[in-house]
TORBAVEX-344821 format. One record per residue (C-alpha): residue in one letter; x, y, z; residue number from 1. Coordinates in steps of 0.1 Angstrom, whole numbers, plus 5000, padded with zeros to 4 digits. Each point is the difference from the previous one (the first is absolute). Example, Ala and Ser with C-alpha at 12.3 -4.5 7.8 and 13.67 -1.06 7.14 Angstrom:
! residues 2
{"a", {5123, 4955, 5078}, 1}
{"s", {5014, 5034, 4993}, 2}
//
This chain:
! residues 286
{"x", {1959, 8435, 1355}, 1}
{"x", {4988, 4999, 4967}, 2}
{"x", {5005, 4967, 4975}, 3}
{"x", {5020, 5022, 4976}, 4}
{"x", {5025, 5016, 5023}, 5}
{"x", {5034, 4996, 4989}, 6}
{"x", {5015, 5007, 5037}, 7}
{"x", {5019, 5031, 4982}, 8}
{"x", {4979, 5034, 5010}, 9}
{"x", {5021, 5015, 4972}, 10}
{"x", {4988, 4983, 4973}, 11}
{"x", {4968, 4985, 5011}, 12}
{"x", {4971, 5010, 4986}, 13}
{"x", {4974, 4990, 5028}, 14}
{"x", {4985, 5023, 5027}, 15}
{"x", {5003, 4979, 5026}, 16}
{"x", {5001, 5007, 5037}, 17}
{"x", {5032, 4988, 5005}, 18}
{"x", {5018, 5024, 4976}, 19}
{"x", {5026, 5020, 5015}, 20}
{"x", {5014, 5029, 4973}, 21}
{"x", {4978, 5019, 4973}, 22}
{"x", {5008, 4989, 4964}, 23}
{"x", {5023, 5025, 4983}, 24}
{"x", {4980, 5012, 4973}, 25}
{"x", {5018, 5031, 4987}, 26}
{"x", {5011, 4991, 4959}, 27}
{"x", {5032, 5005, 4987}, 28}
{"x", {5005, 5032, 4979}, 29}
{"x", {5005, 5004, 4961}, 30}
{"x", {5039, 4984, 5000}, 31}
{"x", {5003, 5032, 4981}, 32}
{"x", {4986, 5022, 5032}, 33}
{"x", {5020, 5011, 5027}, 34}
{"x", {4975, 5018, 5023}, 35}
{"x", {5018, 5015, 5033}, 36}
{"x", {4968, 5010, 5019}, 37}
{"x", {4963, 4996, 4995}, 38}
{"x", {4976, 5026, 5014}, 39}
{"x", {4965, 4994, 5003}, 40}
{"x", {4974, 5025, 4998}, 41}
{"x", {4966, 4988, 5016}, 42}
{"x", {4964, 5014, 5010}, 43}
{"x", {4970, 4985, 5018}, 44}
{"x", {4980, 5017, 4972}, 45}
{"x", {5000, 5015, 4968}, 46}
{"x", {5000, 5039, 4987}, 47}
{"x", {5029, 5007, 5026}, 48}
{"x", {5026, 5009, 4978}, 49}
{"x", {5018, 4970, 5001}, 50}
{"x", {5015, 5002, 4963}, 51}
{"x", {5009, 5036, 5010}, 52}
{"x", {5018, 4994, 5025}, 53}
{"x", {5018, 4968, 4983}, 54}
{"x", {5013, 5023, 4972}, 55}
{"x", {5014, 5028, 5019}, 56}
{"x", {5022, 4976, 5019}, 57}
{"x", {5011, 4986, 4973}, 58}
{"x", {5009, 5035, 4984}, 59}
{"x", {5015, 5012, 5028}, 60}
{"x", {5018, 4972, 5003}, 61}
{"x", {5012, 5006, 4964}, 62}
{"x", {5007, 5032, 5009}, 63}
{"x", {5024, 4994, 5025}, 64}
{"x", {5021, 4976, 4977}, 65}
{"x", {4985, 4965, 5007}, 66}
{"x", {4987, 4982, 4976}, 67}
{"x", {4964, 4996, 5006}, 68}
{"x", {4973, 4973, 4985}, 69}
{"x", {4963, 4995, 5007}, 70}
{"x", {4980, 4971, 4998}, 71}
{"x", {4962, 5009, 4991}, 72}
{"x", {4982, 4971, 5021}, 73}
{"x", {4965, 5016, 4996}, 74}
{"x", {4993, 4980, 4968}, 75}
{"x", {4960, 5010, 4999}, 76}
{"x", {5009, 5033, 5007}, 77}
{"x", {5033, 5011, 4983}, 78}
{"x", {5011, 5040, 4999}, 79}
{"x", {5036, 4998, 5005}, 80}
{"x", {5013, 5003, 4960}, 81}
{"x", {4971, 5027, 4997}, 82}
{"x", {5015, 5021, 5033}, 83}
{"x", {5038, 4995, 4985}, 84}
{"x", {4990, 5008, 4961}, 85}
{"x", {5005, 4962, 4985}, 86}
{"x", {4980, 4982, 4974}, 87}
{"x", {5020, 4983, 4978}, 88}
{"x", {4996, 4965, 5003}, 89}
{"x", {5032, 4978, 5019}, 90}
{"x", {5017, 4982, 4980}, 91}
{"x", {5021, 4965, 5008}, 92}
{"x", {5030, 4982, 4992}, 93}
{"x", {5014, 4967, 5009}, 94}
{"x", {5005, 5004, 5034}, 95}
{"x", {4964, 5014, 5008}, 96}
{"x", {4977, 5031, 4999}, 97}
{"x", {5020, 5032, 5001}, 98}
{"x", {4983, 5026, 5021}, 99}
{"x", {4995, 5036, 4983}, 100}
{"x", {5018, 5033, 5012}, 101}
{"x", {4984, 5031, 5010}, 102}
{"x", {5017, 5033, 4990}, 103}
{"x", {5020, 5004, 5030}, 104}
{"x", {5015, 4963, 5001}, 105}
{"x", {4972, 4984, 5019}, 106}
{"x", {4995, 4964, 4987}, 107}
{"x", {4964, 4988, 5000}, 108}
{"x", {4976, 4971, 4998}, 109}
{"x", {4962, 5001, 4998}, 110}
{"x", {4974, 4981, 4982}, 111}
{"x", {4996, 5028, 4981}, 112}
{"x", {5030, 4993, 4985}, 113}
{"x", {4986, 4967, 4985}, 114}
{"x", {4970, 5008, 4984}, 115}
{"x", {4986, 5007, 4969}, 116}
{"x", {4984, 5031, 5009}, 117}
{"x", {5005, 5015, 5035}, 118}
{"x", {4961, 5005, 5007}, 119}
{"x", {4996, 4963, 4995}, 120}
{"x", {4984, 4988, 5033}, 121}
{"x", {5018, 4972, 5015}, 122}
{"x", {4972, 4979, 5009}, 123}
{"x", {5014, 4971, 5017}, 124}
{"x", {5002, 4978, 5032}, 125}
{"x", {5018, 4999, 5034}, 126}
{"x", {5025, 4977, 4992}, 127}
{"x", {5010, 5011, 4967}, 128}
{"x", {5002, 5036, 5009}, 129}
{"x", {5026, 4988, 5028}, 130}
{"x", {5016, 4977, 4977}, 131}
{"x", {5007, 5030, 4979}, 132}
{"x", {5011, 5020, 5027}, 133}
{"x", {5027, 4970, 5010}, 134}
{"x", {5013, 5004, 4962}, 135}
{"x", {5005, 5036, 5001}, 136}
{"x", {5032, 4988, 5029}, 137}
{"x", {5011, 4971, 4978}, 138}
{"x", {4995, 5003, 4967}, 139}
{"x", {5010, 5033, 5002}, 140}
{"x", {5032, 5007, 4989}, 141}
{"x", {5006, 5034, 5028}, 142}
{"x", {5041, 5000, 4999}, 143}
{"x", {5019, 5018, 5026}, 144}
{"x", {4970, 5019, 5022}, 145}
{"x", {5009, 5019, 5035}, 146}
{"x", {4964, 5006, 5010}, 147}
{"x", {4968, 4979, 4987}, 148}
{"x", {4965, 5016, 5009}, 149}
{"x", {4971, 4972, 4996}, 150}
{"x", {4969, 5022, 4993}, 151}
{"x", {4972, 4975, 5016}, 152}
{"x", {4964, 5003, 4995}, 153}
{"x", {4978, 5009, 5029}, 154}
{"x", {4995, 4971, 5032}, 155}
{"x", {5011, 4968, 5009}, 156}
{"x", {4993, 4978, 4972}, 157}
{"x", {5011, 4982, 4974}, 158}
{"x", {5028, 5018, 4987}, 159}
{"x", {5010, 5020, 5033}, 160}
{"x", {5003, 4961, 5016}, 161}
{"x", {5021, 4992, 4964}, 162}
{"x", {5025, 5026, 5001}, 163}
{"x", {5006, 4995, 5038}, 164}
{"x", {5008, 4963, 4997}, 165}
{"x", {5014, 5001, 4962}, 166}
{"x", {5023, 5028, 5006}, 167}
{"x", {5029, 5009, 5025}, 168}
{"x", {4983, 5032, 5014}, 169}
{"x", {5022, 5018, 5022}, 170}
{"x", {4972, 5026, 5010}, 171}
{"x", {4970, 5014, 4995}, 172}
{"x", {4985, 5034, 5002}, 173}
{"x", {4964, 5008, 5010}, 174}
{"x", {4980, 5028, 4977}, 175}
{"x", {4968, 5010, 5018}, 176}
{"x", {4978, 5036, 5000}, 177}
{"x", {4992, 5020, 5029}, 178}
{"x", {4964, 4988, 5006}, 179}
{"x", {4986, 4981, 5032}, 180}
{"x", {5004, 4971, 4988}, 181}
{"x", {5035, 5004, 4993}, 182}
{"x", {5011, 4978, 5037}, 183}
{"x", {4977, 4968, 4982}, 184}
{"x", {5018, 5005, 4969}, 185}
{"x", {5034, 4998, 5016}, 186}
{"x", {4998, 4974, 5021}, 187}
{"x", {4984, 4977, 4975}, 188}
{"x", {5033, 5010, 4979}, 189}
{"x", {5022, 4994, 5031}, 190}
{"x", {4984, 4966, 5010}, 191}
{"x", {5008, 4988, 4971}, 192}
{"x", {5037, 5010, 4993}, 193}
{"x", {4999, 4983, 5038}, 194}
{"x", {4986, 4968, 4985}, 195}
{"x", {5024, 4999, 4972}, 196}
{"x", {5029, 5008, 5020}, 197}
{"x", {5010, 5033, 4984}, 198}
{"x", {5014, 5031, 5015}, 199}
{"x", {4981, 5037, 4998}, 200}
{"x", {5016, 5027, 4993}, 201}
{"x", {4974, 5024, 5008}, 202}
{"x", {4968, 5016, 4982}, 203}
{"x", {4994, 5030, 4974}, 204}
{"x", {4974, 5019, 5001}, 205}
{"x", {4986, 5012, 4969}, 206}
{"x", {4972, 5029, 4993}, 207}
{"x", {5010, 5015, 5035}, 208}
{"x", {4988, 5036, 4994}, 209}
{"x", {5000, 5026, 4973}, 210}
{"x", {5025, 5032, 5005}, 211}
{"x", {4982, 5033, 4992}, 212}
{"x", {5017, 5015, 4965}, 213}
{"x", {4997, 5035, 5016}, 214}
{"x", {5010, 4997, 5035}, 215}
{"x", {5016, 4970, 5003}, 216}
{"x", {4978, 4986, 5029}, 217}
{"x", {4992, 4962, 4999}, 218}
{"x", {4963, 4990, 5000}, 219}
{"x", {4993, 4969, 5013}, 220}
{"x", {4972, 4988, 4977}, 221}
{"x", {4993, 4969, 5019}, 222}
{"x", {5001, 5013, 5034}, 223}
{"x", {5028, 4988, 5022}, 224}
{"x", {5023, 4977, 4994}, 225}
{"x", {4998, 4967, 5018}, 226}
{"x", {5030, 4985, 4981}, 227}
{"x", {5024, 5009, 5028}, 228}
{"x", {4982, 4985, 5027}, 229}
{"x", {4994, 4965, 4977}, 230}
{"x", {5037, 4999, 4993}, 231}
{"x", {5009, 5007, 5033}, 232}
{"x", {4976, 4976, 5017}, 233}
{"x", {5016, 4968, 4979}, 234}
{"x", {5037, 5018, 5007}, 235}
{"x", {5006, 5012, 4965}, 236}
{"x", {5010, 5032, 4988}, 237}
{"x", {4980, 5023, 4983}, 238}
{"x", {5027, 5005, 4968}, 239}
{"x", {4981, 5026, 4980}, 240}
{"x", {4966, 5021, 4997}, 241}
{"x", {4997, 5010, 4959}, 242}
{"x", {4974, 5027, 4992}, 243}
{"x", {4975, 5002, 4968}, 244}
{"x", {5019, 5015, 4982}, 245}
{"x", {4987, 5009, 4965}, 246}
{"x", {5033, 5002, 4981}, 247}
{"x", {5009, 4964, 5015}, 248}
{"x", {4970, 4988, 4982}, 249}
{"x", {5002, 5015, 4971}, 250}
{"x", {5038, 4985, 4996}, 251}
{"x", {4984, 4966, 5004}, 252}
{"x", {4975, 5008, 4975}, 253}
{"x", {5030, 5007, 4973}, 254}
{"x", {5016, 4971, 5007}, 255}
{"x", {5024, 5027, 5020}, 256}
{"x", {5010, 4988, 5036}, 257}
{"x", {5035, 5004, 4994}, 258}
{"x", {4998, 5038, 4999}, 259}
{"x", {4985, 5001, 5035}, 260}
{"x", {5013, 5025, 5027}, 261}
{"x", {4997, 5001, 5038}, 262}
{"x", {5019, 4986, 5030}, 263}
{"x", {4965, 4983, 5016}, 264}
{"x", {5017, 4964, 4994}, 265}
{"x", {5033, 5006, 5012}, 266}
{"x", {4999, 4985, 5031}, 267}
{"x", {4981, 4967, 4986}, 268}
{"x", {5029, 4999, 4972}, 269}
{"x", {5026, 5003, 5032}, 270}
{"x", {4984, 4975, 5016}, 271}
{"x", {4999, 4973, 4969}, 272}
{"x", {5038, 5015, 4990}, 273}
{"x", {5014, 4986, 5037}, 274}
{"x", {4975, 4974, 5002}, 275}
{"x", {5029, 4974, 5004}, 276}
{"x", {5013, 5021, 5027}, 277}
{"x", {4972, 4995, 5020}, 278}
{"x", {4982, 4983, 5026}, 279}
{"x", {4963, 5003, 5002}, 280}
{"x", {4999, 4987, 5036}, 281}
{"x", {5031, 5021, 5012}, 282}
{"x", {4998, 5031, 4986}, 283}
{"x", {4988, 5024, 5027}, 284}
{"x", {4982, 5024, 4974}, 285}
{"x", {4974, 4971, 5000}, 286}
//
């Protein structure tokens, strides 16, 4: 037993053998925020899609009448006010920082939002980039939000480890590619969630295949898919496959995700919709 122990696992702050319950770590929200549910959107590595995928859950989830926030986490590498169209610089008031709105009601917070000029590198530490990423929850003033989607930089780091033990995550969802090594990528996403003791929804795949403009066939640019099989193997489902599409990028380009169509996220926006319902270890679609 260590000489500092105070006897109370709660509040102790020595990692002693003899302690018997993890230290809640998860900070208060903004007293102005009311946040419902908080989505996590993860990848073992980077130039997945992961910001893609982040912002068309949250404008579906717009869509469909909820109101719908996200939290840019990837403070080194921000593109969530470029893909929704925002640069005007967030403002504050007494009670905190007020996020910014996209055109389609989407509130927003990114370090973007904070600098001078948004090609300013942000050239800083671990510890200060998670630090920052634990003020975008509380000094954040969100109001009433349904659905919160973290956007989290790439790994198991720093910030990943910050937003998992600063937050109340509900879920997270796994954005991978079809290549090989797609089944390491997954796990290494899935072990983690494990770790932290947070549920997985499932995993997107993103860059899946290219449809043919003339006939309509899909081409499968990568070869086969091993996504399936990865999900499958750790008992998650596989919630969507979302082609190259060159439209979809060119909306992110403009700053124009909210003008998106296609039905290739429905069932992932099902599945965070009823996610309340549901029970990851009972549901026999698993």
């Amino acid at each position: 037993m260590s000489e500092g122990c105070t006897h109370n696992c709660e509040t102790c702050s020595q990692n002693c053998g003899e302690r018997n319950s993890p230290r809640n770590m998860v900070e208060k929200p903004n007293p102005g925020s009311r946040v419902n549910k908080v989505i996590g959107v993860v990848s073992g590595k980077g130039g997945v899609g992961k910001s893609l995928v982040t912002s068309l859950l949250a404008v579906s989830m717009q869509r469909k009448g909820y109101k719908a926030a996200v939290l840019d986490a990837d403070i080194t590498g921000p593109s969530i006010p470029q893909i929704f169209g925002v640069h005007e610089k967030a403002r504050g008031n007494g009670q905190g920082i007020l996020p910014a709105h996209s055109e389609s009601g989407v509130d927003l917070m990114s370090i973007n939002l904070l600098l001078e000029h948004e090609s300013d590198p942000v050239v800083w530490r671990g510890p200060v980039i998670a630090t920052t990423v634990k003020q975008f929850w509380t000094d954040v003033v969100w109001g009433d939000v349904d659905f919160m989607f973290v956007d989290m930089p790439p790994g198991t780091g720093d910030v990943p480890l910050t937003v998992f033990q600063s937050l109340p995550v509900d879920g997270i969802i796994i954005v991978t590619s079809p290549q090989e090594l797609v089944s390491m990528i997954v796990k290494k996403a899935m072990k983690m969630a494990q770790l932290m003791d947070v549920p997985v929804i499932g995993v997107v795949e993103n860059m899946s295949y290219v449809e043919c403009p003339d006939c309509g066939k899909k081409i499968m640019i990568y070869g086969e898919s091993k996504t399936a099989q990865a999900a499958a193997e750790e008992g998650l489902p596989l919630l969507a496959q979302i082609p190259i599409n060159p439209k979809l990028a060119a909306l992110c380009d403009a700053g124009k995700i909210q003008d998106f169509e296609g039905d290739f996220l429905d069932k992932a926006v099902k599945m965070v919709e009823d996610f309340q319902n549901w029970d990851l270890e009972e549901d026999e679609d698993f």
